[in-house]
C-alpha positions in Angstrom: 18.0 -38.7 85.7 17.3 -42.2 84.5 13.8 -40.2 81.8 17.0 -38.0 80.6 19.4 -40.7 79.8 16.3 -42.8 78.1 15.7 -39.4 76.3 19.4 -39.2 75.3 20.0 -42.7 74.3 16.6 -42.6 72.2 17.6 -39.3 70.2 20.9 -41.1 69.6 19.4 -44.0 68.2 17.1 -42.5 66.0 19.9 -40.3 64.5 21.9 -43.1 63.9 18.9 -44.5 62.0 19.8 -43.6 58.8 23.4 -44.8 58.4 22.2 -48.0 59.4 19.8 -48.3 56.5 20.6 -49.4 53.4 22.0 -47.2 50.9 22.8 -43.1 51.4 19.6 -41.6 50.0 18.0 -40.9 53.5 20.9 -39.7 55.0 21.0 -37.2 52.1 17.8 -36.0 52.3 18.2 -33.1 54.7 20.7 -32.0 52.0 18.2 -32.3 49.5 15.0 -30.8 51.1 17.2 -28.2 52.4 18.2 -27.2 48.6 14.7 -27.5 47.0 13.4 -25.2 49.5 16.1 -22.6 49.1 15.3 -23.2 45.3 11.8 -21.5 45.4 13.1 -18.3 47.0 13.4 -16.1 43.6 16.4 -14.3 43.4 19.4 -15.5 44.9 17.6 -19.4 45.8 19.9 -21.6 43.0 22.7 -19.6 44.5 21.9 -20.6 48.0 21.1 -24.3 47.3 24.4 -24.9 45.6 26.5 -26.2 49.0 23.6 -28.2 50.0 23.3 -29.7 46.5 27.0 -30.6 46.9 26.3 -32.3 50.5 23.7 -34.6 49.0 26.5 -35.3 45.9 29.2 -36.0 48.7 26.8 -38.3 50.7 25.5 -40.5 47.4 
């Protein structure tokens, strides 16, 4: 019980990691890598990136 609490109270740390930091780039970059992998998928890939293009906008 007391490894699974450690386990929980470490993942919630390290996610709140990023907000702590200065600035908002790292918290956008799952938007980002998200969109520039979609990006290289041929046809419909600058389609599919546009929300996450739009979450990195909203988070900067």
């Amino acid at each position: 019980m007391l490894a699974s609490f450690r386990l929980t109270l470490a993942c919630a740390a390290l996610a709140a990691c990023p907000f702590m930091l200065d600035g908002c780039a790292l918290a956008a970059l799952p938007c980002r890598a998200t969109s520039a992998v979609l990006k290289i998928v041929p046809v419909v890939g600058h389609a599919a990136s546009t929300p996450f293009d739009a979450c990195a906008t909203a988070i900067d």
